[in-house]
C-alpha positions in Angstrom: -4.3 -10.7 -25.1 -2.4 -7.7 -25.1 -2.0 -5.7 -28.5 2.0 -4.9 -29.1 3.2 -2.9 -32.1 7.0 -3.9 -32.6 9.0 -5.8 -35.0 11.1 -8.6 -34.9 14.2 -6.2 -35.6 15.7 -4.7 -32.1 15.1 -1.7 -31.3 18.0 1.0 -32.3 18.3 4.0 -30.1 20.4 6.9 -30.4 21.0 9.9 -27.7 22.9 12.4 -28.1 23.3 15.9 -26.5 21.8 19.3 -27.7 21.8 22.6 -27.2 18.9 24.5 -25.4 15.8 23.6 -27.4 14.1 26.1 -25.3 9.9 25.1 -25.3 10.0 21.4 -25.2 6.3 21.5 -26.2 7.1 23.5 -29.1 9.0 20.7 -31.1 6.1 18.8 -31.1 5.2 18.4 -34.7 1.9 17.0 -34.3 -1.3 16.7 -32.3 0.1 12.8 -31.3 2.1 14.0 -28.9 3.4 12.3 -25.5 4.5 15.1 -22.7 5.9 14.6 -19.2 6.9 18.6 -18.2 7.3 20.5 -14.7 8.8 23.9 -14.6 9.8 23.6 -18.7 11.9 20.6 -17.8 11.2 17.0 -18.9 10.3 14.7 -21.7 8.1 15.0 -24.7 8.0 12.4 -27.8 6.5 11.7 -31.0 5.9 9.3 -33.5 5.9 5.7 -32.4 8.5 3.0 -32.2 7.0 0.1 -30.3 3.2 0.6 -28.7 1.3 -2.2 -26.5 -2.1 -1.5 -25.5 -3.5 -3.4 -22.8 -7.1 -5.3 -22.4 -9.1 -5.9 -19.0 -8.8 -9.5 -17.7 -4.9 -9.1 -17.9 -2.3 -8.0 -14.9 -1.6 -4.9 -17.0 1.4 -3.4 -15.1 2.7 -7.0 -15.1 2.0 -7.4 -18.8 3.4 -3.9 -19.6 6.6 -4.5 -17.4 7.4 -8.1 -19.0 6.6 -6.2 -22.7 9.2 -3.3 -21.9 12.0 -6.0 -20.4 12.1 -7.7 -23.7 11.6 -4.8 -25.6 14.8 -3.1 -24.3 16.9 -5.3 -23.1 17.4 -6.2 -27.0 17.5 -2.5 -27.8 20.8 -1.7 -29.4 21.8 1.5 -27.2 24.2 4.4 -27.8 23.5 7.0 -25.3 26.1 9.8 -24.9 24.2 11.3 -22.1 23.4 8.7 -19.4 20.8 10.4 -17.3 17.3 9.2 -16.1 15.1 10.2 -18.9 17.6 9.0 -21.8 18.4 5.9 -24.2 15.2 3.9 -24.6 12.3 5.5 -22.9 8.0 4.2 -23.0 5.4 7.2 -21.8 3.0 5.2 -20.2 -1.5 5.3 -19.1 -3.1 2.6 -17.1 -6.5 2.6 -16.2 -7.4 3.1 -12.6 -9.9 0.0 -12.7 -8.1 -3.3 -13.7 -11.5 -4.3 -14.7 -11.2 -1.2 -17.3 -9.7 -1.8 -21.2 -6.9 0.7 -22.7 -4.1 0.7 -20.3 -1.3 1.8 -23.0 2.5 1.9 -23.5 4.3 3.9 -26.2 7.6 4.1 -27.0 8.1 7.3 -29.2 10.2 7.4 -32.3 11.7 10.6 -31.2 12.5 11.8 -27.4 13.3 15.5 -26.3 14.6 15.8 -23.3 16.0 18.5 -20.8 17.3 18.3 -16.8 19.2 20.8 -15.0 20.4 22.5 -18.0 21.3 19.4 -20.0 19.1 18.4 -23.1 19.0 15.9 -25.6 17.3 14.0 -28.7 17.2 10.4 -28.5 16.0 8.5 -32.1 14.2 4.6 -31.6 13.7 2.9 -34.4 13.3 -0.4 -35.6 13.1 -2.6 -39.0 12.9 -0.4 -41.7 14.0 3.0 -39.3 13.1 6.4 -38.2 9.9 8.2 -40.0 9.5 12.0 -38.3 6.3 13.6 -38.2 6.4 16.5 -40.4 5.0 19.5 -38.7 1.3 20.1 -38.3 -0.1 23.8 -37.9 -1.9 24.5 -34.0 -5.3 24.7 -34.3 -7.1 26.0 -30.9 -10.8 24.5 -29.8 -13.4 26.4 -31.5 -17.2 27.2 -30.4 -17.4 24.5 -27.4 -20.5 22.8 -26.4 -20.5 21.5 -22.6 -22.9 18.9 -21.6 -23.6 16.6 -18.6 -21.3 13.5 -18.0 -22.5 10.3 -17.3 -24.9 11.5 -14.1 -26.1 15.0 -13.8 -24.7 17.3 -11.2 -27.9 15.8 -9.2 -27.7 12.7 -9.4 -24.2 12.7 -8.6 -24.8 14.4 -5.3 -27.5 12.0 -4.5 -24.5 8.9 -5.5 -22.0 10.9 -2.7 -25.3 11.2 -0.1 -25.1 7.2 -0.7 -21.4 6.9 -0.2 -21.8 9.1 3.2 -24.8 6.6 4.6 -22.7 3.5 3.7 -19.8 5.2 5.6 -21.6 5.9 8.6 -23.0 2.6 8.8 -19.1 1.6 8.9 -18.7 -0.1 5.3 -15.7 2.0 5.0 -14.1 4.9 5.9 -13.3 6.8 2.9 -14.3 6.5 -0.9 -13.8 8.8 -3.5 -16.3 9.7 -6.1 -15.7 10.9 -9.6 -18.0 12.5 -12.2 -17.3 13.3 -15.6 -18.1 16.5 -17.9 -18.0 16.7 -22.1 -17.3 18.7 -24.4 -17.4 19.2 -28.0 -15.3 21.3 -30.5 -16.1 22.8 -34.1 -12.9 21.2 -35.6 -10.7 18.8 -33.8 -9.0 19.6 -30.8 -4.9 19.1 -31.0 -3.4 18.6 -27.4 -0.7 20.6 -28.0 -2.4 23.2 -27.5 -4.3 22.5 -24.5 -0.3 20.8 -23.1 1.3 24.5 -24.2 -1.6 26.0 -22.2 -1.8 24.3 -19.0 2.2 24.2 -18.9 2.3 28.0 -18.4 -1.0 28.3 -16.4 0.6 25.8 -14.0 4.7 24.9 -14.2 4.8 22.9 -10.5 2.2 20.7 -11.9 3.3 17.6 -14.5 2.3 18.6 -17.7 1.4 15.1 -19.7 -0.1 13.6 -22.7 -0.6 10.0 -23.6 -2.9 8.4 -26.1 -5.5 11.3 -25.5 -4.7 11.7 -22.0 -3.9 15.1 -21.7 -3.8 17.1 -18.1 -2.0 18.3 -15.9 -1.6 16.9 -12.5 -0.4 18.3 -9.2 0.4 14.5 -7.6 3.7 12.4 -8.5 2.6 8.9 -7.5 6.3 7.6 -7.4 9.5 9.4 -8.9 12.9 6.8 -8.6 16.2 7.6 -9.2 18.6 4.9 -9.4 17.4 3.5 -5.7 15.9 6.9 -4.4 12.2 7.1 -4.2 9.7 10.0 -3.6 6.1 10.3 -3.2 3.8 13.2 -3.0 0.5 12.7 -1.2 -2.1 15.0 -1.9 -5.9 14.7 -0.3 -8.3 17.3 0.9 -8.8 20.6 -1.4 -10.2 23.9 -1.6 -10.4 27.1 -3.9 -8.0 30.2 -4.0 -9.3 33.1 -3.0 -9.9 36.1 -5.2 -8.3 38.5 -2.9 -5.1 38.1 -0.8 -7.3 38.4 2.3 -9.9 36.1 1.3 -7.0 33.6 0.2 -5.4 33.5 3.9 -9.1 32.6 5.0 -9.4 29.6 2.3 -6.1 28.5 3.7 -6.5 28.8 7.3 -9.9 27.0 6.5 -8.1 24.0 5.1 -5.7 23.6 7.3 -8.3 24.0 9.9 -10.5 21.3 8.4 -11.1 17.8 10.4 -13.0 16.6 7.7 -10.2 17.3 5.0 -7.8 16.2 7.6 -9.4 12.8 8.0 -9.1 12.2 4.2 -5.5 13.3 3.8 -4.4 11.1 6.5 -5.8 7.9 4.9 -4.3 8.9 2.0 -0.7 9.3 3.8 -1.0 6.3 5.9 -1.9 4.2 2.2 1.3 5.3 1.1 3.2 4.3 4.2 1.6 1.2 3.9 2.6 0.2 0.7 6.3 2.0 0.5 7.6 0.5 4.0 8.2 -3.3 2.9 9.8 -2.2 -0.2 12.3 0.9 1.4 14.8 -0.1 3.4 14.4 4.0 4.3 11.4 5.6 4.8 10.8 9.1 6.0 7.3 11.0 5.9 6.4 14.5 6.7 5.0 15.0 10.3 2.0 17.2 8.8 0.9 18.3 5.7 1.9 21.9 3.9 0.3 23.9 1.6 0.5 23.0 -2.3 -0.7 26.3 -3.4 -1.7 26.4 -7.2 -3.4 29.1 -9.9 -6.8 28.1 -9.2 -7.0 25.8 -6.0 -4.9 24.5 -3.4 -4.0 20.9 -1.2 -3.2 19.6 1.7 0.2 17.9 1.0 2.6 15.9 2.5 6.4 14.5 0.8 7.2 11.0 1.5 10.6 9.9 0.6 12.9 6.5 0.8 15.5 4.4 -0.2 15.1 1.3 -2.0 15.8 -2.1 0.2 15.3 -4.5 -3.0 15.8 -3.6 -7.0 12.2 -2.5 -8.4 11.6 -0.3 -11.7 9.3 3.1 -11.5 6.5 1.0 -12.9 6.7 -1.8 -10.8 6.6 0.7 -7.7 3.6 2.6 -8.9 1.5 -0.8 -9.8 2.6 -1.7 -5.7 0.8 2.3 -4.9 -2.2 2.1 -7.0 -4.6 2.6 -6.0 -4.1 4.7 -3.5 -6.9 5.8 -0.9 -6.1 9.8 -2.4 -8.0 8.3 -5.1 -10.0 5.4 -4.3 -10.6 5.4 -0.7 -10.1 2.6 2.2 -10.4 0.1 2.9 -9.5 -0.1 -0.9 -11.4 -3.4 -2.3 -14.8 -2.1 -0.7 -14.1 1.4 -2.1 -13.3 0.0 -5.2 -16.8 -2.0 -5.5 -18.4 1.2 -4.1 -17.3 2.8 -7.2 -18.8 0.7 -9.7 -22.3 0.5 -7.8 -22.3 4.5 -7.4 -20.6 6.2 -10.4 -22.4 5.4 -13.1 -19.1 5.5 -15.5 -16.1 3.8 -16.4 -13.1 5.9 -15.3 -10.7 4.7 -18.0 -7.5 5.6 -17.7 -8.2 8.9 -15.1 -6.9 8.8 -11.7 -4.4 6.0 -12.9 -0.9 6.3 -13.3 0.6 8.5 -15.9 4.5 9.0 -16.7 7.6 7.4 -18.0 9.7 4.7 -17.4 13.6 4.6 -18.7 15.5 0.8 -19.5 17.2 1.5 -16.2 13.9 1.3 -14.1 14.1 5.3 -13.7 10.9 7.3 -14.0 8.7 9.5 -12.5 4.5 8.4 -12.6 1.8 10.7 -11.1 -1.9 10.2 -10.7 -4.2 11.3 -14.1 -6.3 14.4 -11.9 -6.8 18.0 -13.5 -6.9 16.2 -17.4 -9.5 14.8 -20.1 -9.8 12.0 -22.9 -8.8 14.0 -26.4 -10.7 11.9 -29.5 -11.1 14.6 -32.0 -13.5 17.3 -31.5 -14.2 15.9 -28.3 -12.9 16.4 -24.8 -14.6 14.1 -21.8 -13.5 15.8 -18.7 -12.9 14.4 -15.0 -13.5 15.2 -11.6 -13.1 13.4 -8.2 -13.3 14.0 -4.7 -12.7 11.8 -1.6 -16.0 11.5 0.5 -15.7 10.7 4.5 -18.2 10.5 7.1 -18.5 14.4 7.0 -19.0 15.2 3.6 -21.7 17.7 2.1 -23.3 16.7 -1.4 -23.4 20.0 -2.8 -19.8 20.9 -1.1 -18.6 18.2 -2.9 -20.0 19.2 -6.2 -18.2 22.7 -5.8 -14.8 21.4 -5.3 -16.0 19.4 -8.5 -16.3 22.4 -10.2 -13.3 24.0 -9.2 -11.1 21.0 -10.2 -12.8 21.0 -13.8 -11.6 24.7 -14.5 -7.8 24.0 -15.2 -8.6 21.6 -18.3 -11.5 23.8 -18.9 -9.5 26.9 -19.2 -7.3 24.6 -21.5 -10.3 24.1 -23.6 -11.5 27.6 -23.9 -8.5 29.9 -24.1 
């Protein structure tokens, strides 16, 4: 059965506007931290008010969207600010496998928040009321050790050789493969830090943290505003370039690619798929753009859409996910490929990530670019899609390169 933390009290919540608070990450007083940031604006919360974690064997977004309902429709609400992001809000991490444990839900005890030059503080409290964290020095990660995941680099080329012989024997056409990479820290590592880091290496990314989840992701799965949606898709990647004439080449390359071609256009189409019965408008980008980033860069493309029926943030990103950016199609035999070949459970990377509001507002990515925090340890991820014309040792570069934001984090 699901684990929920609440009381039988309602839940009291309080917004109110604020002045600038300038570094939203800055306020956080302590390494339990959730974070939802993109160019400094967005959400970041400590303590907790109400918390649900969720077990396998259960229909966790359903679980989590029936525990939130109750939750805040008793909530006793003053909220001078009425924007998406305000009165009662729960930071949310599912797993990416509903076979996995430790999908969470927390609902913070304190909320800052900032959007187009307005800010506020909401307070949530219930039964006995509000305890703040007092504040908690930053300590950085000290004299790393990296090891191996749970398959060397090896063995994980020889599990994506697999994946390309059971796609050319027409099992499927696209499944993506992730592999993970540890680390471990003198003293304990406090994401605030690593959030404070990766928010300046890379504002158009969404800075998050939840439970240990801490990363920072270049894909929004599902934003909603009142009954406006918007995706971004992202599939098919490659490096920067060190030089601005060796980056045009990297990009033309890209763009250029069939084979990264084929796997973002499974990826768009999934989306399609799953957004057309519940938009009554639909539009999607004829070809994919650049999404150019510090260390890497994607084949993109926007989808956006009106809502034909009422449906919260969550309940539209449990309709997305999985989508084949990051499982593959068709999606149950991808899913089963996964389990057979990648010798790990994901947990809760390349799930959804984000925030939900009591009005069904909220923006959820996917969990790329990030790493489970437990102490002094950091276990890192890394996935790419495989298609017919994948390379093994190809694919364990691009591996590489999408392990160096959250190992930049790590180091300094």
């Amino acid at each position: 059965m699901p684990d929920g933390v609440t009381a039988g009290a309602p839940l009291v919540v309080t917004t109110t506007a604020v002045t600038d608070p300038g570094d939203l990450l800055h306020h956080l007083p302590g390494p339990a931290a959730s974070a939802w940031i993109q160019h400094g604006d967005g959400l970041v919360g400590w303590g907790e008010a109400a918390r649900l974690t969720l077990p396998a064997g259960v229909d966790r977004f359903a679980a989590g969207e029936k525990w939130l309902a109750e939750l805040f429709d008793a909530a006793d609400v003053g909220d001078e600010v009425g924007v998406p992001g305000t009165g009662p809000v729960a930071f949310g991490s599912f797993t990416f496998d509903p076979a996995s444990d430790g999908s969470v839900l927390i609902v913070p005890s304190v909320i800052l928040g900032r959007r187009s030059g307005t800010a506020w503080r909401t307070t949530l409290s219930i039964g006995a009321g509000l305890h703040d964290s007092q504040p908690a020095p930053w300590v950085s990660p000290s004299q790393l050790r990296w090891s191996d995941g749970s398959l060397t680099p090896l063995d994980w080329q020889h599990a994506v050789a697999a994946a390309v012989a059971r796609i050319s024997a027409g099992e499927l056409r696209k499944v993506v493969l992730a592999r993970d990479l540890r680390a471990q820290s003198s003293r304990a590592i406090d994401p605030r830090v690593l959030l404070s880091r990766l928010a300046a290496r890379f504002p158009g990314c969404y800075t998050f943290a939840c439970a240990g989840l801490v990363g920072a992701t270049p894909e929004l799965l599902i934003r909603r505003e009142g009954r406006r949606v918007c995706s971004l898709v992202l599939a098919g990647t490659m490096a920067r370039g060190g030089t601005a004439a060796d980056d045009a080449v990297l990009s033309a390359a890209l763009l250029g690619s069939a084979k990264n071609a084929e796997e973002h256009r499974y990826s768009v189409e999934s989306v399609r798929h799953l957004l057309t019965p519940l938009c009554s408008e639909l539009t999607v980008d004829d070809a994919p753009h650049l999404l150019q980033m510090a260390d890497y860069q994607h084949l993109a493309t926007a989808v956006s859409g009106v809502l034909g029926r009422e449906a919260s943030a969550l309940a539209l990103a449990s309709s997305l996910h999985p989508t084949a950016a990051i499982c593959g199609t068709p999606t149950e035999t991808a899913m089963e490929l996964i389990r057979e070949l990648e010798g790990m459970d994901r947990g809760r990377y390349s799930g959804p990530v984000g925030w939900v509001d009591a009005h069904g507002n909220g923006e959820w990515g996917i969990a790329l670019r990030c790493g489970e925090i437990s102490g002094r340890s950091a276990r890192l991820f890394a996935g790419n899609g495989i298609v017919a014309g994948s390379e093994p040792a190809e694919e364990l570069a691009e591996t590489e390169t999408k392990f160096r934001p959250m190992r930049t984090a790590l180091e300094g």
